[in-house]
C-alpha positions in Angstrom: 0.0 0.0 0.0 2.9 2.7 1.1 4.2 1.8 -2.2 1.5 2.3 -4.6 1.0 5.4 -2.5 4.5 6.9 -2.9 4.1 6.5 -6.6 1.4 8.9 -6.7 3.1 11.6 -4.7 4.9 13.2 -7.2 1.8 13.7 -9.7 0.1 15.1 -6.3 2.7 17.7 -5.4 3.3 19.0 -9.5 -0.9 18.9 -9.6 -1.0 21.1 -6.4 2.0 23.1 -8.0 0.4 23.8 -11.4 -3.3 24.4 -9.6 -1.8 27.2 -7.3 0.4 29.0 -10.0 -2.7 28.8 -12.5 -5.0 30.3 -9.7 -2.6 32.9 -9.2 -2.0 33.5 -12.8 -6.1 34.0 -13.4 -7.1 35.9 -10.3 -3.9 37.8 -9.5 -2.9 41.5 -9.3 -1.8 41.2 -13.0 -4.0 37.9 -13.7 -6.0 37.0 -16.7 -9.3 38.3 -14.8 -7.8 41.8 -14.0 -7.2 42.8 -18.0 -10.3 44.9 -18.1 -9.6 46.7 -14.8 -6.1 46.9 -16.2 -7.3 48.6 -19.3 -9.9 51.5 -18.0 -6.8 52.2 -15.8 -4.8 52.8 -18.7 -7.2 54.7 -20.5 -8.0 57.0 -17.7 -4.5 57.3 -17.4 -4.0 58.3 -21.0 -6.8 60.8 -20.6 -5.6 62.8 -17.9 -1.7 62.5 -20.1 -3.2 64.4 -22.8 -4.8 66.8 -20.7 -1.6 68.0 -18.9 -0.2 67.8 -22.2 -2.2 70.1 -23.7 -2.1 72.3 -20.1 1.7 72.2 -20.7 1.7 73.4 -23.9 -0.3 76.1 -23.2 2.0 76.9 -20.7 5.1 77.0 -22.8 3.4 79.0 -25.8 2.5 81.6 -23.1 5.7 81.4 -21.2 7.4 82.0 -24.8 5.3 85.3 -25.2 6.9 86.6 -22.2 10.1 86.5 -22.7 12.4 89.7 -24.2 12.5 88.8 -27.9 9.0 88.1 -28.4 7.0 90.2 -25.6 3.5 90.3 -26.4 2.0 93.7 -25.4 -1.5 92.2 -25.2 -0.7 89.0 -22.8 1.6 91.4 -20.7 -1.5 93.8 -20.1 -3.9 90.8 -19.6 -1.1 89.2 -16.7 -0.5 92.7 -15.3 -4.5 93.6 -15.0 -5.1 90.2 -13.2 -2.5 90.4 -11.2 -2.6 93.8 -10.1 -6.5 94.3 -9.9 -6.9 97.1 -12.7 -9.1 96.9 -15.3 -10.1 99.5 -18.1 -13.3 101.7 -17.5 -14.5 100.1 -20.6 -14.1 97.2 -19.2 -17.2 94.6 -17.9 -15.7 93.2 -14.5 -17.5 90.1 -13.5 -16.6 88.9 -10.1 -16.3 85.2 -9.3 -16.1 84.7 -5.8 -14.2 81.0 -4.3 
């Protein structure tokens, strides 16, 4: 009996081996079943990168009117006015409070 039974412990640990690394390979952090979550993730993820891409952008191409060789009278009276409070008596102020 211990014999026949000592034949069959090898198949028993290499089944218990592949059962736990394929349980772990569907239902794991990065597991089969997690591909969808994994995804939406990603394409939030790629959302929001072209959204700080574009606010970057934005950033530079405004940063680049500002500087000495290319000073653009219109964005440095817009900055100065917000910054400082002024505003032209022509001007329709509308006040957003926060």
């Amino acid at each position: 009996m211990l014999s026949v039974l000592r034949s069959y412990v090898p198949t028993l640990i290499l089944s218990g081996l592949i059962f736990y690394f394929g349980y772990h390979a569907m239902t794991g952090d990065r597991g089969i079943l997690e591909e969808d979550a994994r995804r939406s993730a990603l394409s939030a993820r790629q959302t929001e990168y072209a959204r700080v891409l574009a606010q970057r952008t934005d950033l530079e191409r405004r940063a680049d009117l500002l500087r000495d060789g290319s000073l653009s009278r219109d964005l440095l009276d817009e900055r100065a006015r917000a910054l400082l409070g002024y505003a032209d008596p022509r001007d329709y102020v509308v006040r957003v409070s926060r």
